[in-house]
C-alpha positions in Angstrom: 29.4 23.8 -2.8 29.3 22.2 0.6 32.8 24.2 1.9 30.9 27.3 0.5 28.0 26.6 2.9 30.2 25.4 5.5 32.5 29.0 5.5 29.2 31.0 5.0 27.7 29.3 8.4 31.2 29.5 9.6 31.8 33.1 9.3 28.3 34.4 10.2 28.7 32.2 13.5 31.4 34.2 14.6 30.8 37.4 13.0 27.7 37.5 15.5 29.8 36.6 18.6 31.9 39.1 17.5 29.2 41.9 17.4 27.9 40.5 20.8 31.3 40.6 22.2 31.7 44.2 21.0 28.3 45.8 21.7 27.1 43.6 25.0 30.8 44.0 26.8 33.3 46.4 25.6 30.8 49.3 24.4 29.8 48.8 28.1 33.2 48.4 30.0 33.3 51.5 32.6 36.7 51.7 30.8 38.7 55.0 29.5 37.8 55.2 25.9 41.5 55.0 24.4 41.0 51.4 26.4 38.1 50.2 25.2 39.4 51.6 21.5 42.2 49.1 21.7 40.1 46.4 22.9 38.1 46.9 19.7 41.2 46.9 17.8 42.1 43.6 19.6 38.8 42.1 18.6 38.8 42.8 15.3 42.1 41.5 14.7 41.1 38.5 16.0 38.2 38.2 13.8 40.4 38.7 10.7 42.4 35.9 12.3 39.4 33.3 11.9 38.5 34.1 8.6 42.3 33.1 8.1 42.3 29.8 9.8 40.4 28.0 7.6 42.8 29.1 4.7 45.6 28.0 7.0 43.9 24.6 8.0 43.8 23.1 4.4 46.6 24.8 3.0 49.5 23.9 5.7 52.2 26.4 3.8 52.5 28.5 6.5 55.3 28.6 9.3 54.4 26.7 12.7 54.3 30.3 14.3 51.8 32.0 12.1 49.6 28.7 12.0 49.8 29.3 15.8 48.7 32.4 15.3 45.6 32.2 13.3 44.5 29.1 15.4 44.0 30.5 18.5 41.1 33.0 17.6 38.6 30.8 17.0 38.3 29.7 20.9 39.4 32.9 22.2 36.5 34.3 20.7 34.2 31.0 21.6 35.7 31.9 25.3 34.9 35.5 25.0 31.9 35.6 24.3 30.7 32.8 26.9 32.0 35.3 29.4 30.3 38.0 28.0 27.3 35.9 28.4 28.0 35.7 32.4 29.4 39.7 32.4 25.1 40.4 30.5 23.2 38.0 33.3 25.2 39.6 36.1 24.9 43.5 35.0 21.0 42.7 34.7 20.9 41.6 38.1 23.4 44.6 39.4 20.8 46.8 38.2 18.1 45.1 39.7 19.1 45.5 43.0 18.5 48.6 45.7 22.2 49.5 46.2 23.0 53.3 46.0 24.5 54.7 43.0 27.9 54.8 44.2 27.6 51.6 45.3 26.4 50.3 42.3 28.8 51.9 40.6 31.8 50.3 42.3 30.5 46.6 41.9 30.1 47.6 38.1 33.7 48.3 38.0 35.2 45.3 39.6 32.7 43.2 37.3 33.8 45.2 34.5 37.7 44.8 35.7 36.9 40.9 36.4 35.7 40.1 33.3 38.1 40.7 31.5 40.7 39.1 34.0 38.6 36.2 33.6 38.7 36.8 29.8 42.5 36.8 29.8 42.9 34.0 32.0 40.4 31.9 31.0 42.2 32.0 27.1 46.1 31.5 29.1 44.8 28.0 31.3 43.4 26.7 28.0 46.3 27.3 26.1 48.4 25.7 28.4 45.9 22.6 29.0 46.8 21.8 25.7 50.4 21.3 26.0 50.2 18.7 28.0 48.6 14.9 27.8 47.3 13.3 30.5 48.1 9.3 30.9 44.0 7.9 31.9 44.8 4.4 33.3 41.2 2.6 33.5 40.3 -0.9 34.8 38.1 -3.0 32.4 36.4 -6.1 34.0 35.8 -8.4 31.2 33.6 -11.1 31.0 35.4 -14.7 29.7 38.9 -12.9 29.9 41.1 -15.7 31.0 44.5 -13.7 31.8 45.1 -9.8 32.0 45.4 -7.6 29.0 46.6 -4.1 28.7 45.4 -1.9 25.6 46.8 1.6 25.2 44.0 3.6 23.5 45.4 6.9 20.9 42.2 9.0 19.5 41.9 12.2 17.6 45.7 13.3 17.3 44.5 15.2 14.1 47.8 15.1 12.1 47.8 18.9 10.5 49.2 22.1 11.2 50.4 21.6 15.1 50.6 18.2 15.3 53.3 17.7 13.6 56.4 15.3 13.4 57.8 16.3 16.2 54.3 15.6 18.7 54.3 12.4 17.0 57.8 11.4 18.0 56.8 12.7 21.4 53.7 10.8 21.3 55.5 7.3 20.7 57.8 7.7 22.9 55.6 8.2 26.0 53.3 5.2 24.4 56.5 3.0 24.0 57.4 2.9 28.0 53.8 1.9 28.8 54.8 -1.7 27.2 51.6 -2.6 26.7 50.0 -5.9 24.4 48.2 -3.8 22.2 48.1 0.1 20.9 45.0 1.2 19.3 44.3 4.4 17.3 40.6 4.7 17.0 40.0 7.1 14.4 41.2 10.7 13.3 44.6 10.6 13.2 45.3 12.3 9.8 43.3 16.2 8.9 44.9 17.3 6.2 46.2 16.1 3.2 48.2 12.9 3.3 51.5 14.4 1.5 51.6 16.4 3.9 50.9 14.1 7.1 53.5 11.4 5.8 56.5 12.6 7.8 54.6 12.3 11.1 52.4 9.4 10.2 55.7 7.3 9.6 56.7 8.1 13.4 53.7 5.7 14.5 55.9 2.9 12.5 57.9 3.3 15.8 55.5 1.9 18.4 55.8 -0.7 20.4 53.4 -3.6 21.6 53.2 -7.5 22.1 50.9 -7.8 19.7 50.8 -4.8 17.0 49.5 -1.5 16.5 45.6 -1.3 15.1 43.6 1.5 13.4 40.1 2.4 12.6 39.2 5.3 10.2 37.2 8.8 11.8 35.5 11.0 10.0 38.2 13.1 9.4 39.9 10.3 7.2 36.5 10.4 4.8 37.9 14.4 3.9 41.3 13.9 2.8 41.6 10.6 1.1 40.1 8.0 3.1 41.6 5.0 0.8 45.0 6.7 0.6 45.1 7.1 4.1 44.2 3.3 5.2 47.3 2.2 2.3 49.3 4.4 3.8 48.9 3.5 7.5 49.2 -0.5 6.2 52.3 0.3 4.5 53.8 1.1 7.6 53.3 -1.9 9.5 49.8 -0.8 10.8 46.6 -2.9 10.8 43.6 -1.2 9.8 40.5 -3.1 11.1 37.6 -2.7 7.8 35.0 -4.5 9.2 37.0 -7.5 10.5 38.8 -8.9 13.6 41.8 -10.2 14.3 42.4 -12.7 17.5 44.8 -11.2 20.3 46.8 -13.3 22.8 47.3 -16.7 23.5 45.3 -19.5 22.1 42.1 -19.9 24.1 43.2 -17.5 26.6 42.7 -13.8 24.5 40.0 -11.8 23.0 39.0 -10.8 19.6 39.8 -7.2 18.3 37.2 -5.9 16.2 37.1 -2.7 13.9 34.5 -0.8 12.1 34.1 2.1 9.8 33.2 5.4 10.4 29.2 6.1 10.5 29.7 8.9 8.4 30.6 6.0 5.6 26.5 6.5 5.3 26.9 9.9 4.1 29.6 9.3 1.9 28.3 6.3 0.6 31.1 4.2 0.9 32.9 2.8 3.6 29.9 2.1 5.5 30.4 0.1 9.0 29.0 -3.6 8.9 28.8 -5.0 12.8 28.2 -8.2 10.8 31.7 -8.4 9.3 33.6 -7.2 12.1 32.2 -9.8 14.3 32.2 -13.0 12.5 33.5 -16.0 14.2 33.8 -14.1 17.5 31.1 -16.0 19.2 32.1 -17.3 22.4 35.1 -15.2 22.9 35.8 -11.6 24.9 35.7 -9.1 22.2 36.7 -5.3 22.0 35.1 -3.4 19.4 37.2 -0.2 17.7 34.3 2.5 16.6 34.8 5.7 16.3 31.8 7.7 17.2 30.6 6.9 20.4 27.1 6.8 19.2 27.7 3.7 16.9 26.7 1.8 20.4 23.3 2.3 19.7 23.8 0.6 16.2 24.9 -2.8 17.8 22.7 -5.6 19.2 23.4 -7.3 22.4 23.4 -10.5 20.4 26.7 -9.1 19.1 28.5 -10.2 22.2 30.8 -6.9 22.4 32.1 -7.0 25.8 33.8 -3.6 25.6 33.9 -0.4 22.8 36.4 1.9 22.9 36.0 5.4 20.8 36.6 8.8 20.8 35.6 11.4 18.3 34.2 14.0 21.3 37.3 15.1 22.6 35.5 15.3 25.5 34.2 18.5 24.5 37.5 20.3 24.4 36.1 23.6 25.5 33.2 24.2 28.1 30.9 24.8 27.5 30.9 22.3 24.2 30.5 18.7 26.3 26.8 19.7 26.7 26.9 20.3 23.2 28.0 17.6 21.6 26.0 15.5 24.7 23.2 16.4 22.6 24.8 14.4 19.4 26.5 11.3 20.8 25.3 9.3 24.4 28.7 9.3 25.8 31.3 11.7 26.1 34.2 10.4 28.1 35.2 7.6 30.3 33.7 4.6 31.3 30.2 3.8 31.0 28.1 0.5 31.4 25.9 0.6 28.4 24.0 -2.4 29.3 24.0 -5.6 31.1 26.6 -7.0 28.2 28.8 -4.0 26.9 30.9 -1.2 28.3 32.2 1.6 26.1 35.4 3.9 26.9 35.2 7.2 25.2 38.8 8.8 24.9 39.1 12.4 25.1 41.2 12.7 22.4 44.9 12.6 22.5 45.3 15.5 19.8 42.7 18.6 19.3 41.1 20.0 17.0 41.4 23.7 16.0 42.2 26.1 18.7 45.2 24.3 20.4 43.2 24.9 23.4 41.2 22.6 26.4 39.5 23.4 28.7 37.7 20.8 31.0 38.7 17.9 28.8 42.5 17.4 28.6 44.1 15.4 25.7 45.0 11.7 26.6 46.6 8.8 26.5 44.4 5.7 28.1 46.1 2.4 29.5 43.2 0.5 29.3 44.1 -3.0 31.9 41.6 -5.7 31.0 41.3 -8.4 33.3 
């Protein structure tokens, strides 16, 4: 029942962008009419495309290209019609103003002509933002922290559809010359289900640290299997912090690692973070806390002594205009912030992406965290 309510919502959100798109720019480009026929055509086509990509999504039988294919029309309509948004404001004030006719009539044009240059372009830049990750090397003052550490942060790969084997291998290798102490995975790293996530997950058996590879569950994990997931990623060598801590470094001169469960454990009912758990014994120590959401901050007391959180979950909005969006849902968005006298939290941008294999304003990432 919930997927039924989620496509419903789903397919009236875009349905109305797609009639805004279609009566607010095209219907009112000062184009030839064979033009803006085919840029209906276009349109609807990509439409069709998103009531696809959910099928697509969960069913991963397609080929690479066509999941390509019916991936990309979900932001290129989000893109669309935030420019047809701009291409409304601006005609209002065109008309507004004292120029002649002909006048008028030329600056229509070229903002008719712009738009959708800006429409075409906008779509190509964030395509091609998303081939590409972005190494984010961030210096961490730590409280108590005897000798230096470095932590290499993964967040959000997404395993499904495009991230695939191959961007895992990729993924490790890049991670592997960094040489850090410690690698971190902090949540959403398998969206579909696990059979058919195995042959990439077992790429991440390959990475290399000082002192292991750690991983917390998203809320992704909580859709596909969340036990069969956390076996799975323990089978291969991979610690998965559940509301415990594990001691990093050299006696009496490391920190304590601490991992929590998703928050969305208190919508499913199980699985539920416990601050508690993850912290005991760490008193008197640095300590890093691994949680997902951003907004699990505001869930931990000072008297928790968490010097630093790392998490990701936003993917730092992915798309502009969607940071101010999901601003409104979690306090942080990405980078560094001091979140009070006592704790810091680094919000990854995510090192995959979700949906349209598209960014724009946030690219994916890689952080080298250096603690000192």
């Amino acid at each position: 029942m919930s997927f039924i309510i989620f496509f419903s919502i789903f397919v009236f959100v875009f349905a109305l962008q797609t009639y805004i798109i279609k009566a607010r720019l095209i219907n009112k480009l000062d184009f030839k009419p064979k033009t803006k026929k085919y840029l209906s055509t276009f349109l609807y086509i990509t439409f069709f495309g998103v009531l696809l990509y959910p099928v697509a999504r969960y069913n991963p039988v397609f080929p690479n290209w066509l999941y390509f294919l019916l991936s990309l029309p979900i932001g290129v309509i989000f893109l669309t019609f935030m420019i047809t948004i701009f291409h409304e404001i601006i005609s209002f004030g065109l008309k507004k103003t004292n120029f002649k006719a002909n006048r008028r009539d030329f600056f229509k044009k070229s903002l008719d002509l712009g738009a959708v240059s800006v429409v075409v372009a906008t779509n190509a830049k964030a395509m091609d933002n998303a081939k590409s990750i972005e190494l984010e090397t961030v210096d961490v003052k730590i409280n108590k922290l005897k000798i230096p550490y470095t932590i290499v942060q993964l967040s959000d790969v997404h395993i499904g559809g495009l991230i695939d084997q191959k961007f895992i291998s990729d993924l490790v290798t890049r991670v592997n010359t960094l040489n850090a102490d410690v690698v971190v995975i902090t949540g959403d790293l398998v969206d579909t289900k696990l059979e058919y996530a195995q042959d990439a997950l077992d790429e991440l058996a390959k990475l290399q640290s000082t002192y292991g590879t750690y991983f917390i569950v998203g809320n992704h994990e909580y859709f596909h299997g969340v036990q069969s997931i956390i076996d799975y990623v323990s089978f291969l060598g991979i610690k998965v912090l559940e509301n415990e801590n594990v001691y990093i470094g050299k006696p009496n001169e490391g920190f304590f690692l601490c991992g929590v469960y998703d928050r969305f454990g208190y919508r499913y009912g199980d699985y539920i973070p416990d601050i508690k758990s993850a912290t005991k014994n760490t008193n008197n120590y640095p300590t890093v806390l691994l949680a997902h959401q951003p907004k699990y901050i505001e869930d931990i007391e000072t008297t928790e002594g968490i010097d630093l959180v790392l998490s990701g979950h936003t993917h730092g909005g992915q798309i502009i205009p969607f940071n101010f969006l999901v601003k409104l849902q979690q306090p942080y968005v990405k980078g560094l912030h001091q979140h009070n006298d006592t704790t810091q939290i680094y919000v990854n941008k995510g090192t995959g992406f979700w949906g349209p294999p598209m960014r724009l304003g946030a690219s994916s990432e890689i952080t080298l965290l250096k603690l000192s």
